[in-house]
C-alpha positions in Angstrom: 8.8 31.3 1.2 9.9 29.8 4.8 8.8 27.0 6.2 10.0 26.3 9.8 12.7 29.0 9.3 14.2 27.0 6.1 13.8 28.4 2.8 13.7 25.8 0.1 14.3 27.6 -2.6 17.7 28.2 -1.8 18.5 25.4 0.0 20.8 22.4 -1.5 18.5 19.4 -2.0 21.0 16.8 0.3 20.0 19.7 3.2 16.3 19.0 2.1 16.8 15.8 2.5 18.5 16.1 6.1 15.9 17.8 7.6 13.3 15.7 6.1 14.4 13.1 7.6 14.1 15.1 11.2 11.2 15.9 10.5 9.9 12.0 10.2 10.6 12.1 13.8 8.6 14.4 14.6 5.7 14.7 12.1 5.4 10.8 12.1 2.1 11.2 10.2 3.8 13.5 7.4 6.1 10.2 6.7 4.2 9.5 3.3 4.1 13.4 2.2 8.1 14.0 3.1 8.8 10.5 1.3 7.0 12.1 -1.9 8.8 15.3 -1.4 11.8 13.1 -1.5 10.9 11.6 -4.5 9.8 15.0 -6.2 13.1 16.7 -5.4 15.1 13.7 -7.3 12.8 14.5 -10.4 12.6 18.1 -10.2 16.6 20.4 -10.9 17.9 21.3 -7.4 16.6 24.4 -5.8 12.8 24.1 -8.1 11.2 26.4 -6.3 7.3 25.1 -7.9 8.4 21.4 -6.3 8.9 22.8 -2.9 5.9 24.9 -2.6 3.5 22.3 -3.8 4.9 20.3 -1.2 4.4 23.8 1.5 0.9 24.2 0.3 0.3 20.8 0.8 1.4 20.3 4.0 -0.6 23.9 5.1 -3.5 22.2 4.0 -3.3 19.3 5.6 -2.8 21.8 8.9 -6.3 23.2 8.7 -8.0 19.6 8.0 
């Protein structure tokens, strides 16, 4: 699954963590969810697949509200 041509399944969690922190630039009203994604990759083993498209499906949602 891509997201914004980044696949997080394969990518290294200190990328993840890179381009979340572009991405609070940018999406300044996704700060809270990319904090918690943060937070859930630091829990979760590197590359957890389920972690990262929680967070996808989540943000998707959030999209269509």
């Amino acid at each position: 699954m891509e997201f914004m041509g980044i696949d997080p399944t394969s990518t290294p969690v200190f990328l993840l963590y890179a381009y979340d922190w572009q991405m609070m630039s940018v999406l300044p009203h996704f700060r809270h969810k990319i904090k918690w994604f943060a937070k859930l990759c630091t829990a979760l083993p590197q590359n957890s697949s389920k972690g990262a498209e929680t967070f996808l499906n989540e943000l998707s949602m959030m999209g269509k509200t």
